[in-house]
C-alpha positions as semicolon CSV with decimal commas, in nm:
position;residue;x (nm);y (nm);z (nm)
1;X;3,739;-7,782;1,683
2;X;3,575;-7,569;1,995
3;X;3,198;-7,459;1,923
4;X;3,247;-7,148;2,074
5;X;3,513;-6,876;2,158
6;X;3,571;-6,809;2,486
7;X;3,668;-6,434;2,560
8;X;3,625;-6,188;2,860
9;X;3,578;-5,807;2,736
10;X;3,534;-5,517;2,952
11;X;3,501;-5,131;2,910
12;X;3,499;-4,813;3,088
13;X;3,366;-4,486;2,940
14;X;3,348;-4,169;3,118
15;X;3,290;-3,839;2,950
16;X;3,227;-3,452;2,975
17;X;3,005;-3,217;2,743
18;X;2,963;-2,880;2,793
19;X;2,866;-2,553;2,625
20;X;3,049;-2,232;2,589
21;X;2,819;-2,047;2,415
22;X;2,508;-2,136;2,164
23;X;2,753;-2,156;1,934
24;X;3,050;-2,364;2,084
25;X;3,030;-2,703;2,273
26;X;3,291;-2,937;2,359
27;X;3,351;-3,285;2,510
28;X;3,607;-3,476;2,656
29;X;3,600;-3,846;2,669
30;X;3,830;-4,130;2,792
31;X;3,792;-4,522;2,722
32;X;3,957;-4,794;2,872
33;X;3,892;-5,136;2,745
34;X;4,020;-5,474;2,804
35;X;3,992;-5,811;2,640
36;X;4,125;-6,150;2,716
37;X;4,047;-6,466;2,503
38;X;4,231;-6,768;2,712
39;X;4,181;-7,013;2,385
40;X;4,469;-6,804;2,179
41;X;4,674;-6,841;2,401
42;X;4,704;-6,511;2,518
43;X;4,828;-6,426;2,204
44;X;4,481;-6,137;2,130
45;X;4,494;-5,983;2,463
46;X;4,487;-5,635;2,532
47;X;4,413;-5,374;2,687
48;X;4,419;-4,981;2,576
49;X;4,334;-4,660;2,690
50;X;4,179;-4,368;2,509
51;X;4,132;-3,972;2,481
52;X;3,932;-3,784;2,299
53;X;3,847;-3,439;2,255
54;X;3,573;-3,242;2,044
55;X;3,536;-2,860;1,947
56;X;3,186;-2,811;1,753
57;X;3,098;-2,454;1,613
58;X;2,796;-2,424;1,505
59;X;2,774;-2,166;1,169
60;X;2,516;-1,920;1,104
């Protein structure tokens, strides 16, 4: 039985905010993460990649 788990995991996240007014901001995001774990037999690798977008409105 290993002590530990060995695993590699990296992650990129890059993003945008800005504001249209005082009352509307948005943001646009992407993520790209990775992880390996050699032990599983490369059976709970993977890697992904993500978008995501935000409208906020701020009420009176």
């Amino acid at each position: 039985m290993p002590l530990g788990l060995d695993f590699t995991r990296n992650q990129l996240l890059v993003g945008l905010t800005r504001q249209f007014s005082q009352r509307l901001t948005g943001a646009l995001h992407y993520e790209f993460p990775q992880y390996a774990e050699p032990s599983s037999g490369q059976a709970n690798n993977f890697s992904a990649h993500g978008i995501f977008a935000t409208l906020a409105c701020q009420w009176p």
